[in-house]
N, C-alpha and C positions, 0 to 999 in steps of 0.2 A: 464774683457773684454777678456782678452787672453782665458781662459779657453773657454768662449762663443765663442770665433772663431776657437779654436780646435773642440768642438762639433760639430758647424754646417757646418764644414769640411769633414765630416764623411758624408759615404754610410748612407740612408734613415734608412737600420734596425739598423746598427752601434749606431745611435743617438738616437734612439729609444730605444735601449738594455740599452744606457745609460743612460738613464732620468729616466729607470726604476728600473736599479741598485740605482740611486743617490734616488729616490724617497721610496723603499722599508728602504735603509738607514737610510733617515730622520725618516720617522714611526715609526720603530724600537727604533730608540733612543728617540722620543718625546713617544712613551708610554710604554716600557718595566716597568714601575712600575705600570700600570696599570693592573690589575687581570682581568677588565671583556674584555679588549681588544683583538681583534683577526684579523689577515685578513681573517678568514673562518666569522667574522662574521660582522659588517659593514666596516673592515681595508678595504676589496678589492674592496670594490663599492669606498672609498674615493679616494684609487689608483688607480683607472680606470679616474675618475671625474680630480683629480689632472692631471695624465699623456694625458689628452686630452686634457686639455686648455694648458698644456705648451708646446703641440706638435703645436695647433693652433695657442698661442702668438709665439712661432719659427718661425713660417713659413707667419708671420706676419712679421717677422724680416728683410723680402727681401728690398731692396730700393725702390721698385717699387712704393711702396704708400708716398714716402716719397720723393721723386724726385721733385716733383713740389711743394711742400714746403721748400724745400733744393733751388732750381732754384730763387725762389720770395722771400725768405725773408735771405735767408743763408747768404750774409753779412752782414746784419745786426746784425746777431748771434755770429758773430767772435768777441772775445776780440782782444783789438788792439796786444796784445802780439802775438796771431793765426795772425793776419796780418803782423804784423812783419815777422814770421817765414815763412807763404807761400813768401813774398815778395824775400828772401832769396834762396827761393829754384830754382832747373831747372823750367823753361816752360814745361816740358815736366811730369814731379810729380806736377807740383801745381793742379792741377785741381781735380787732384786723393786723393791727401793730405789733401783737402779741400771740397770733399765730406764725408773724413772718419772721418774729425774733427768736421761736422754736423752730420754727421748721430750720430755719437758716443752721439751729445750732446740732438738731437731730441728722440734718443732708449726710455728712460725712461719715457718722459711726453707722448708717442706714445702705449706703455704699459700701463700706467696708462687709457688710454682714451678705449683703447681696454677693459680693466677688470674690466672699468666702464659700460659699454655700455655691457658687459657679464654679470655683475652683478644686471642691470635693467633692463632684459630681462628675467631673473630668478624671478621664484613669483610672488608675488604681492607688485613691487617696481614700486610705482607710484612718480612721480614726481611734485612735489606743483607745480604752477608756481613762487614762489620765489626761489625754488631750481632752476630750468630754466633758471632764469635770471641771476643766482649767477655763473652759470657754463656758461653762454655767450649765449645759447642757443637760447634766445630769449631777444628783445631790451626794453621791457618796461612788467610791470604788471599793466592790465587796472584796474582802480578802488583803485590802493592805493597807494598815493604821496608819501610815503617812499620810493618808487624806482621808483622815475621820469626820463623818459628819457632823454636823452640828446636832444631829438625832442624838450621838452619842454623849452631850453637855448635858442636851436637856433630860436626858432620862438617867444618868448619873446617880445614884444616892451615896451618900457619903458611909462608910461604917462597911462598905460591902464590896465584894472583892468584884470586877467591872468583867465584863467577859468581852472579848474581843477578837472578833473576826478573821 
């Protein structure tokens, strides 16, 4: 995390020169034993593709989309240990201390849902509606009781025969 806060610390081209430096890096050593590889030949479309979604997931990184999730559920997110320690602190850092100890812990499942949503948006990645329901998306699949809603518990009465989709 340190190193990600030194980067996005950095002037726009600064972090940019960077990701491109780190990103040539990586290529290099993931195919230098390959012979038919090249960046003159599909290398520089992959590092164009790569340094664009992780200029986009960076700049994703802002708190801004994340604030109102941080507001409504963020204590609930804290281990009591995280509350112990803001408890500890000045009035004057808690609030700061305890938005860097959400954000830090929201970063990752915030990224994942971004390069989910990049990646079914690419192709032809079509979505069953039991994928849909499996990722929350949506509360019931009409037509097959193995994923009954919870609609179905609460309106249930006992004595009566349940009708079923």
């Amino acid at each position: 995390m340190r190193r990600f806060d030194k980067l996005t610390a950095l002037a726009d081209v600064e972090f940019e020169g960077a990701v491109l430096k780190e990103l040539i890096s990586i290529e290099t050593k993931a195919n230098r034993h390959d012979k038919d590889w090249s960046f003159s030949n599909l290398g520089l479309k992959q590092l164009r593709d790569d340094f664009l979604l992780i200029v986009e997931y960076i700049g994703h990184h802002s708190t801004e989309p994340l604030n109102p999730i941080i507001e409504i559920f963020g204590d609930s997110m804290l281990t009591e240990d995280q509350c112990a320690q803001l408890e500890g602190m000045p009035p004057e850092n808690r609030e700061k201390q305890r938005h860097t100890m959400l954000f830090r812990a929201l970063l990752h499942p915030w990224l994942f849902l971004l390069a989910l949503c990049q990646t079914l948006q690419t192709g032809e990645n079509e979505l069953t509606a039991k994928d849909a329901f499996w990722l929350g998306l949506i509360d019931e699949v009409i037509g097959d009781i193995d994923y009954a809603p919870f609609r179905l518990f609460v309106e249930y009465q006992s004595g009566t025969e349940s009708e079923t989709p």
